[in-house]
C-alpha positions as CSV (number, residue, x, y, z in Angstrom):
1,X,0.0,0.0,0.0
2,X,1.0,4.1,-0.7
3,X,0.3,6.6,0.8
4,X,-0.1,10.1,-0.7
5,X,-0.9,13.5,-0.2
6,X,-2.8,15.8,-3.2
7,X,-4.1,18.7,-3.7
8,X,-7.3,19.5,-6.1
9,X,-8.8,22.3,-8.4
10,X,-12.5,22.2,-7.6
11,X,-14.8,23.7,-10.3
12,X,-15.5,26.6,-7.6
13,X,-11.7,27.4,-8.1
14,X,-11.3,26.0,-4.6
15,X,-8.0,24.0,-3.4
16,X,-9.0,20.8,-2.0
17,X,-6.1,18.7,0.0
18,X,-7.0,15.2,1.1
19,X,-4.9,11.9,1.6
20,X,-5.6,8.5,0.1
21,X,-3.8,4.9,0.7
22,X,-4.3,2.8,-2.1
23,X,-1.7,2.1,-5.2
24,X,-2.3,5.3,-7.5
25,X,-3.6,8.6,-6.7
26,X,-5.3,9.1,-9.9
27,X,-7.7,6.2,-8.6
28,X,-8.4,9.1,-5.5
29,X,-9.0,11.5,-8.2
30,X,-11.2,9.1,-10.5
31,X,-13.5,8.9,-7.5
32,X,-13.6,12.4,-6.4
33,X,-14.8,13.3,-10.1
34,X,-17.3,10.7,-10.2
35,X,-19.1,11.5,-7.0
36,X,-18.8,8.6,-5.1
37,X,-19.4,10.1,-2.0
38,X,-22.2,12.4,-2.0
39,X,-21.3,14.1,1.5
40,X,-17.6,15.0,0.8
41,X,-16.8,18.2,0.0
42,X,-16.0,17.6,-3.8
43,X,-19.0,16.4,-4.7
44,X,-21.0,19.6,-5.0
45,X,-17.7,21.2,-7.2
46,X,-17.1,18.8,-9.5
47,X,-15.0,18.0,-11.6
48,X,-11.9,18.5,-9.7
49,X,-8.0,18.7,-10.9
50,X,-5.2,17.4,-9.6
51,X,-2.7,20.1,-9.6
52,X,0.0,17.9,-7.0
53,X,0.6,14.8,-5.0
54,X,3.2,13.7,-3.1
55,X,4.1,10.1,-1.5
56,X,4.7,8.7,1.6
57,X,6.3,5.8,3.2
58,X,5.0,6.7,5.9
59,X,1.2,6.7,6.9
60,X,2.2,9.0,10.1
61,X,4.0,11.5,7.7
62,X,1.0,12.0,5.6
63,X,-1.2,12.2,7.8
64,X,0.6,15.6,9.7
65,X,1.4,16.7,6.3
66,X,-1.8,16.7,4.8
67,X,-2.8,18.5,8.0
68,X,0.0,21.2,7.8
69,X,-1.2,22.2,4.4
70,X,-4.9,22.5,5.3
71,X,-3.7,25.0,7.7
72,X,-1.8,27.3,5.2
73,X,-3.4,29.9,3.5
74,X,-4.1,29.7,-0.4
75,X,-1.0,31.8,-1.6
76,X,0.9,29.8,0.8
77,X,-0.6,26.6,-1.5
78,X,0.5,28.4,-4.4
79,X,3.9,29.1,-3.8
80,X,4.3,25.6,-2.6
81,X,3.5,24.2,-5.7
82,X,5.4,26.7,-7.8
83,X,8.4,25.5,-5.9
84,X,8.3,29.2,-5.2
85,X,10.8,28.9,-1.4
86,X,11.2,32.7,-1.2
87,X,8.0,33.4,-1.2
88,X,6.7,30.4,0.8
89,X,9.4,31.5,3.4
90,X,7.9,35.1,3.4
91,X,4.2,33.7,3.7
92,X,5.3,31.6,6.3
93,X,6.3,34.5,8.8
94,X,4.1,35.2,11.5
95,X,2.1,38.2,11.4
96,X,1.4,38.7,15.0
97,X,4.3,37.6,16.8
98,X,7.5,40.4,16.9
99,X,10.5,39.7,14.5
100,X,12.9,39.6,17.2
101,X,11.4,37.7,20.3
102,X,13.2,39.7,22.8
103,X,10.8,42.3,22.0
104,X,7.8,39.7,22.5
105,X,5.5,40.1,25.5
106,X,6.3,36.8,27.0
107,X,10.0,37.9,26.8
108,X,9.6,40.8,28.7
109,X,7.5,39.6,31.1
110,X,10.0,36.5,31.8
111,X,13.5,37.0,30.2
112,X,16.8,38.1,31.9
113,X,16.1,39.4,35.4
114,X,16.7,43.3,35.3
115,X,19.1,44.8,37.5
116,X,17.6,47.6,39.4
117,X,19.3,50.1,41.8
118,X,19.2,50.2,45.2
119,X,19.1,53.5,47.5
């Protein structure tokens, strides 16, 4: 058995990733376009693409990949499958957190005791 990560076109323009164990992902794909499954997400925008897959030898490694790339964003998909590393480096930086982390709340709050004078 394989195991693969892809990612789909939808007919909605949507990016679809999912996983599949079997022999051939095309076989995933196949089924996704012919509805077999009336409650997954595909169903209502087919047909679907296949714009990537990946394999795995390992069913734990696809399993937290596939789930790492549901959590990126849609440029982030993109870039990824451009092979685009610049930008999927710059997508990747956090918008929230501070650049340098001694600057970070937590940081202040619990880094390097301060030295304070004493009268």
């Amino acid at each position: 058995m394989k195991f693969f990560v892809y990612i789909l076109r939808c007919s909605n323009g949507s990016y679809y990733v999912g996983s599949y164990r079997g022999q051939d992902v095309d076989t995933r794909v196949y089924q996704h376009n012919h509805g077999t499954d009336p409650k997954a997400y595909t169903y209502r925008y087919r047909p679907v693409e296949l714009l990537w897959s990946c394999q795995f030898d390992d069913p734990s490694d696809m399993v937290a990949f596939e789930m790492q790339l549901k959590g990126w964003s849609r440029a982030k998909k993109e870039a990824f499958m451009r092979s685009d590393w610049t930008e999927l480096k710059s997508l990747s930086k956090s918008r929230t957190a501070p650049a340098i982390h001694e600057k970070g709340r937590f940081y202040l709050l619990s880094g390097p005791a301060r030295h304070t004078r004493s009268s």
